[in-house]
VEXDREN-2710 file (C-alpha; in Angstrom, 1 decimal):
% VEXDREN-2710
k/r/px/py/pz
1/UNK/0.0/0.0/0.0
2/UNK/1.0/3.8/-0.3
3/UNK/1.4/4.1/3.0
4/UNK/4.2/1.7/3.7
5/UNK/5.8/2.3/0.8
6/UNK/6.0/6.4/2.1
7/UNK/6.9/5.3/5.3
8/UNK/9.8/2.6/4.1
9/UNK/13.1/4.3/5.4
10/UNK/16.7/3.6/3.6
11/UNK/20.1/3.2/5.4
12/UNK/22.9/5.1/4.4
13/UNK/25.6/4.1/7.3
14/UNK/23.9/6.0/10.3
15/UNK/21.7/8.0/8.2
16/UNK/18.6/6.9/7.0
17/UNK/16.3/8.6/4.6
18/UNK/12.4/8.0/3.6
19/UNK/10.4/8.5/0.8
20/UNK/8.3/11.2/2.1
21/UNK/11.6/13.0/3.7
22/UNK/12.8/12.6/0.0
23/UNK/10.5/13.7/-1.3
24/UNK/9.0/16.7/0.8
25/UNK/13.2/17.8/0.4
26/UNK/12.6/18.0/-3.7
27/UNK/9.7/20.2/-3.5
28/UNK/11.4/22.6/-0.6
29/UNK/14.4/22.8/-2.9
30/UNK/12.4/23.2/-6.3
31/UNK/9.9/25.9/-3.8
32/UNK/13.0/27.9/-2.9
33/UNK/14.9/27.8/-6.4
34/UNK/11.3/29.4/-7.6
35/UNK/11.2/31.9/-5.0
36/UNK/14.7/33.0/-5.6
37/UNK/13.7/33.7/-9.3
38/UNK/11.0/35.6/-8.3
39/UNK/13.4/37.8/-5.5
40/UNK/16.0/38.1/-7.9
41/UNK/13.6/39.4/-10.8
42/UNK/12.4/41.4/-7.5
43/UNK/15.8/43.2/-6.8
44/UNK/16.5/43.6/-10.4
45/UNK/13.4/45.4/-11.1
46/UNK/14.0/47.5/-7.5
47/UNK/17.9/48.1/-8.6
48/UNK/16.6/49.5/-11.8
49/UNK/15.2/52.7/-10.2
50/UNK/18.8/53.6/-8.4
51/UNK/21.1/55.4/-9.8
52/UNK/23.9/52.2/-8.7
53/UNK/26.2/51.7/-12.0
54/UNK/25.5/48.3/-13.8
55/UNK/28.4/46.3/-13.1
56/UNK/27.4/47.0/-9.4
57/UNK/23.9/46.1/-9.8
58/UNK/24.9/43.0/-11.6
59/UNK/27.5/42.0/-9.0
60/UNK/25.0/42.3/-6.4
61/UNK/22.3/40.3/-8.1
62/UNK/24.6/37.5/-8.4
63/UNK/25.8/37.7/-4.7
64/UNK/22.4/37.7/-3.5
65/UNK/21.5/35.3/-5.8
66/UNK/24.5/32.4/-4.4
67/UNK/23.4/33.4/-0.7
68/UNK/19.5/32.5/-1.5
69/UNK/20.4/29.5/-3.3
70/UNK/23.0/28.3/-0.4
71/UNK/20.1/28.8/2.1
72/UNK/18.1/26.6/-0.4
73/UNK/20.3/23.8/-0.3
74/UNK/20.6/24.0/3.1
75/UNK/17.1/23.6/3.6
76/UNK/16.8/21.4/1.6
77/UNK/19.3/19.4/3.5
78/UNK/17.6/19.9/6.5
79/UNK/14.2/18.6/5.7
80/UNK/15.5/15.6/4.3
81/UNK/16.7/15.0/7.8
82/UNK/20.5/15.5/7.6
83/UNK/22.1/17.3/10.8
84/UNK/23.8/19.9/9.6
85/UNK/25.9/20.4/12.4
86/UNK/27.3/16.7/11.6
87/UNK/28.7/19.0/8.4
88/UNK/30.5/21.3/10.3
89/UNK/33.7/19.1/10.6
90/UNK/33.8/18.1/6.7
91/UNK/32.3/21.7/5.5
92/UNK/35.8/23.0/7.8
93/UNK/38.0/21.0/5.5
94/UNK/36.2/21.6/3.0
95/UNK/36.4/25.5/3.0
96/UNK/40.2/25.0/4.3
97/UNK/41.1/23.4/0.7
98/UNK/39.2/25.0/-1.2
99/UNK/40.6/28.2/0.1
100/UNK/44.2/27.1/-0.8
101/UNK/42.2/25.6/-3.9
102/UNK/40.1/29.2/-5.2
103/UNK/42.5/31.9/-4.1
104/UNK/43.3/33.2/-7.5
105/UNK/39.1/32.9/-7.9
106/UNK/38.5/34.5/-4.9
107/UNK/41.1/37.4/-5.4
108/UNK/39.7/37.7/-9.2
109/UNK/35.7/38.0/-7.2
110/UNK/37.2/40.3/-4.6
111/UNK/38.8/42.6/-7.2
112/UNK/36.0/42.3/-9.8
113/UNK/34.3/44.2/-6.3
114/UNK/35.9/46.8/-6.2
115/UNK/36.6/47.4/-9.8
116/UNK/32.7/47.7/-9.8
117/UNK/32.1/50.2/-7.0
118/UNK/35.2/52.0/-7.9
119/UNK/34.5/52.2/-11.2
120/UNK/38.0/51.7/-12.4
121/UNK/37.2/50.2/-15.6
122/UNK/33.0/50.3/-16.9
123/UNK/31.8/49.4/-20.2
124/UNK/32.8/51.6/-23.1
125/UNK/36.2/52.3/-21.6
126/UNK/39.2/52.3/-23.9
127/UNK/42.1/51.0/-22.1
128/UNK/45.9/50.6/-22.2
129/UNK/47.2/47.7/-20.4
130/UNK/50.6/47.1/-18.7
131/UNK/51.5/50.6/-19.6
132/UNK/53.1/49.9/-22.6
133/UNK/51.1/52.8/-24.1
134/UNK/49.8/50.8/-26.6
135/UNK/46.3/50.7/-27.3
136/UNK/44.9/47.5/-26.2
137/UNK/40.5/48.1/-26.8
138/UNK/37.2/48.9/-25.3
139/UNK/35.9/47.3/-22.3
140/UNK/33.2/45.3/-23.4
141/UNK/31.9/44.3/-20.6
142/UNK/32.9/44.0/-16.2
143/UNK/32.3/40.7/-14.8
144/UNK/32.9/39.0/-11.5
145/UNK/36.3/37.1/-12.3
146/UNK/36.9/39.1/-15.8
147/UNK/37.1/42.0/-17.8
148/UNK/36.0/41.3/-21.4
149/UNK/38.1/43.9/-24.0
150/UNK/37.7/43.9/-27.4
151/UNK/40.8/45.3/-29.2
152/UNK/40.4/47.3/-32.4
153/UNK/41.3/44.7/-35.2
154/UNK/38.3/42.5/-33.2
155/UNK/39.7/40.0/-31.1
156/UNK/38.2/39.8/-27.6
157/UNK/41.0/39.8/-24.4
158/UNK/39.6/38.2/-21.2
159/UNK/42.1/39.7/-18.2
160/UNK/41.4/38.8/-14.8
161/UNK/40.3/41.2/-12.5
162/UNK/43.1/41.3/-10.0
163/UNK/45.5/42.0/-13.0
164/UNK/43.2/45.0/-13.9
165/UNK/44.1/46.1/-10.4
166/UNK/47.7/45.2/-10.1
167/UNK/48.7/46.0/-13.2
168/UNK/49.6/49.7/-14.8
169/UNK/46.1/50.8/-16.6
170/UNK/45.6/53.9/-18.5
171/UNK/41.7/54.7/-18.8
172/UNK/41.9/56.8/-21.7
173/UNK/37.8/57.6/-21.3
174/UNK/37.6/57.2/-18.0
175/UNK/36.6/61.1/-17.0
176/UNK/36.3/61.9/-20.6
177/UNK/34.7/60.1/-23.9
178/UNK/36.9/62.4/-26.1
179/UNK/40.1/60.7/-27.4
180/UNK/43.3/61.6/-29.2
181/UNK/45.0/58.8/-30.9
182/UNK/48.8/59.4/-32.4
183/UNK/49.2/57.9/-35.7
184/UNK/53.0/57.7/-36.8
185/UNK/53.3/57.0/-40.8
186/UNK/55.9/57.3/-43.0
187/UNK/56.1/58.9/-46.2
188/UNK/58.7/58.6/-49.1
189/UNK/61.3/61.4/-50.1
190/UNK/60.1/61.0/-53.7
191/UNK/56.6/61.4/-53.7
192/UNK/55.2/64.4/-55.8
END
């Protein structure tokens, strides 16, 4: 009957699941991925009325996004009967290696930060890189671990953040959309 077959419990060492608790997880999760589209579309739509630059409003979409779906999964977790504090030891050495693991990530997500509230680099930007004073392209485009540049003859340059921010860059728009560009040619003696 449905009953028993609801009630019929699995053994996973110590841990021991049943259908229902399965089950009742799935729909929590799938109720709480729903609900965090609707609150993103929610913030996006309240973001949209500030005067907060894109790359910020983006970056904070996405941060509030990963926090709601962490809680999600967590829940999720939780009603499918796991003790979460019985994570706390593994989700330690877990974050310990993954910190040795991510760090160029995370410095690349902490700088794409404050490349976005700081506005060092925004869309439309054209840049010089590594100070060689030669003219590298237009930001295309700040994201959390990149910024996309397209250089003039096309080709697209993904540099990570934190080598925007360590490295020499010359906004030439920054302050200012005008632009003067030096053109060096050459021209023969003998031309008439």
């Amino acid at each position: 009957n449905a009953h028993s077959i609801a009630s019929r419990k699995e053994h996973f060492g110590s841990f021991e699941v049943s259908i229902y608790k399965a089950f009742l997880s799935i729909v929590v999760l799938a109720g709480l991925i729903w609900l965090n589209k609707v609150l993103i579309e929610s913030v996006k739509k309240i973001l949209d009325t500030t005067h907060i630059n894109t790359n910020t409003k983006a970056l904070f979409v996405k941060f509030f996004s990963i926090i709601l779906l962490s809680i999600a999964c967590l829940l999720g977790l939780s009603y499918l009967g796991l003790d979460l504090q019985s994570l706390t030891i593994f989700g330690s050495a877990l974050v310990v290696g993954l910190g040795f693991g991510f760090q160029k990530l995370v410095s690349n997500i902490l700088s794409g930060i404050t490349i976005s509230f700081e506005e060092i680099v925004k869309e439309g930007d054209i840049i010089l890189i590594d100070d060689k004073r030669e003219l590298r392209g237009v930001v295309k485009s700040v994201n959390m671990r990149y910024v996309l540049v397209r250089e003039f003859d096309g080709k697209d340059i993904i540099i990570p953040n934190d080598t925007i921010l360590t490295s020499n860059i010359c906004n030439l728009t920054h302050s200012n959309n005008s632009l003067r560009i030096r053109l060096d040619f050459i021209i023969p003696f003998d031309i008439d």
